[in-house]
C-alpha positions in Angstrom: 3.5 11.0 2.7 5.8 13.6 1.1 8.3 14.0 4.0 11.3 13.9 1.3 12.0 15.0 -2.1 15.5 14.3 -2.5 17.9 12.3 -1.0 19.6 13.9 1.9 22.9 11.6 1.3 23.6 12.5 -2.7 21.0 15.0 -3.8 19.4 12.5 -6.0 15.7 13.5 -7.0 14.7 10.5 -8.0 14.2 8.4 -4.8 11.5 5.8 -4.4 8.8 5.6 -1.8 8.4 2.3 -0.5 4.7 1.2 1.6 3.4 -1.3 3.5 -0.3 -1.8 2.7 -2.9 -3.6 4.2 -5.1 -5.4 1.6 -8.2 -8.3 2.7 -8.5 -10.8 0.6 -11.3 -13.5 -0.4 -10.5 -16.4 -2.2 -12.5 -19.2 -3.6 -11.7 -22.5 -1.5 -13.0 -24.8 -4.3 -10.6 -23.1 -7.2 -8.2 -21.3 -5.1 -9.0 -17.8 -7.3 -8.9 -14.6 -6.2 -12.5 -13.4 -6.0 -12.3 -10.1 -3.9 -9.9 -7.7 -3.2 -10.3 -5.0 -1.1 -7.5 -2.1 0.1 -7.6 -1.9 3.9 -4.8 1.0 4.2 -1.3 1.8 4.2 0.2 0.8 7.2 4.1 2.0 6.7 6.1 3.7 4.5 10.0 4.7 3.9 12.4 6.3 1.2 14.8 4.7 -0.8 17.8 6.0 -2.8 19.9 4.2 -5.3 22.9 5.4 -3.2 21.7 3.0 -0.8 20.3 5.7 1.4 17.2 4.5 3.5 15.1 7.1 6.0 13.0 6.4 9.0 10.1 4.6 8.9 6.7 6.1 8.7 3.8 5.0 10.6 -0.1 6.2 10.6 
């Protein structure tokens, strides 16, 4: 998932990686709490910069 390590725009190193994931989820129907969780995988993923730069989506 490493495709960027700074942004292209301003040169800022500090960008952010931002995912889609996939997670299933059981809940209790009587109380409404969460009893399992379970990560599925990560669907999509892009970069963000504070500069406003955003890249391409990522897909598996």
């Amino acid at each position: 998932m490493n495709e960027y390590t700074e942004c292209p725009k301003c040169g800022n190193d500090s960008i952010k990686l931002s995912t889609n994931e996939a997670w299933g989820v059981d809940y209790s129907v009587k109380t409404g709490k969460c009893l399992k969780k379970t990560y599925l995988e990560c669907t999509a993923w892009h970069y963000v910069c504070k500069c406003g730069w955003i890249s391409e989506s990522f897909t598996q």
